[in-house]
LUMVODO-530272 format. One line per 4 residues: number of its first residue (from 1); their letters; for each residue x, y, z of C-alpha. Coordinates in steps of 0.2 Angstrom, whole numbers. Last residue first. Layout:
NUM) a) X:Y:Z | ...
// end
This chain:
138) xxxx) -48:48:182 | -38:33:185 | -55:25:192 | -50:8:184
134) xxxx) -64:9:174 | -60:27:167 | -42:24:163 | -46:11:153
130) xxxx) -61:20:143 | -46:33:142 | -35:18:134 | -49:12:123
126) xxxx) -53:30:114 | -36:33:113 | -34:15:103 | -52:21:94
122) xxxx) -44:37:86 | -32:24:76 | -49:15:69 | -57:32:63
118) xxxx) -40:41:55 | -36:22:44 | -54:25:39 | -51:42:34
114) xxxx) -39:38:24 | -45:22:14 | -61:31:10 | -58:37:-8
110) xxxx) -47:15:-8 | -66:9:-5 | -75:18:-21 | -63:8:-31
106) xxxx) -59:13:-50 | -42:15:-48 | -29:20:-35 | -24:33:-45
102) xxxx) -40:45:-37 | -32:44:-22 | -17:52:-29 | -27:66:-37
98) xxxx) -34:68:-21 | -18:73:-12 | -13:65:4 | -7:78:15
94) xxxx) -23:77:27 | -24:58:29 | -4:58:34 | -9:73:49
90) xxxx) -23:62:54 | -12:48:55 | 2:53:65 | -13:64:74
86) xxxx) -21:46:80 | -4:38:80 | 1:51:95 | -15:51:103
82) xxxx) -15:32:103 | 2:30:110 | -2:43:123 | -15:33:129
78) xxxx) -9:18:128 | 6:22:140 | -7:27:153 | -19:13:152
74) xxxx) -4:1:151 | 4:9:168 | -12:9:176 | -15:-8:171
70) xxxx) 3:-15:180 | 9:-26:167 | 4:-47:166 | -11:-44:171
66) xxxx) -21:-53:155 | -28:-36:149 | -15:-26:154 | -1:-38:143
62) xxxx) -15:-39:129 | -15:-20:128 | 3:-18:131 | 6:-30:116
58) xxxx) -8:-22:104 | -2:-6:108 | 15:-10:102 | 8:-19:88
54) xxxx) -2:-3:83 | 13:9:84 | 23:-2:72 | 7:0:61
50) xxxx) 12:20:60 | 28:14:49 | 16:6:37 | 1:20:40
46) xxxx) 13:33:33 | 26:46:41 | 31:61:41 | 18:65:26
42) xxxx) 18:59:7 | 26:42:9 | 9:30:9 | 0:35:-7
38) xxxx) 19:35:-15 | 23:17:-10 | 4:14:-15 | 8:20:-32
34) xxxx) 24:12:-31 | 16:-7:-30 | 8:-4:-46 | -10:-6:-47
30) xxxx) -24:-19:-44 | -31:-14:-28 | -35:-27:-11 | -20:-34:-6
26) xxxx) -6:-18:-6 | -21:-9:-1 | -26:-18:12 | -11:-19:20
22) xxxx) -11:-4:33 | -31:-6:33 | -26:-24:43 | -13:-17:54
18) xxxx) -28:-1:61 | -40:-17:63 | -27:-27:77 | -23:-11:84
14) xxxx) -41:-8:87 | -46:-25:90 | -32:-25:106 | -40:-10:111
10) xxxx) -58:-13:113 | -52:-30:122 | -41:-17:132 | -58:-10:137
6) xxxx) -67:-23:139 | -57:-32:153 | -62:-22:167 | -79:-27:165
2) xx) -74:-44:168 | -80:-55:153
// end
């Protein structure tokens, strides 16, 4: 693999992992549909709307990485697409109550859901500035 290539690979797993903990819930936990509705609707906006985010950084990472788009242009725009789902989904993580969480059931996994969703979105930023890096942006 070209070096040049790794960090929108990063990327496109990224986006990829951030639409996969958006559903998890609804597959993974045994309760009512609304109590995830809920879980996912107390901030601005929830990991479902913020997936739309990841697919558009998915597509400009996959467009960079295969030179379809200018990669300066890609490592810019992914940038500030991953800094603004990254506080999106810091600032959704934060409002969510405990008690809410706790609603979910008896899962251990569903605690950490949040936090999870705030790791894996900070990791498109993380591969657009890695981008930025290798293509001597910066």
């Amino acid at each position: 693999m070209r070096p040049v290539a790794r960090p929108p690979t990063l990327g496109i797993i990224a986006s990829l992992a951030y639409g996969i903990i958006a559903i998890a819930p609804y597959v993974f936990l045994e309760v009512d549909s609304t109590v995830i509705d809920v879980y996912y609707d107390v901030s601005l906006a929830g990991p479902q709307f913020l997936s739309l985010l990841a697919v558009v950084a998915f597509v400009l990472f996959a467009a960079g990485r295969q030179g379809r788009t200018e990669p300066d242009t890609v490592a810019g725009l992914t940038l500030v697409l991953g800094v603004v789902l990254t506080v999106l989904t810091l600032a959704w993580a934060v409002a969510v109550p405990t008690e809410l969480v706790l609603e979910g059931g008896d899962v251990t996994w569903f605690e950490y859901h949040r936090w999870v969703a705030v790791v894996v979105a900070a990791l498109v930023p993380v591969a657009a500035a890695w981008y930025t890096r290798v293509l001597g942006l910066v």
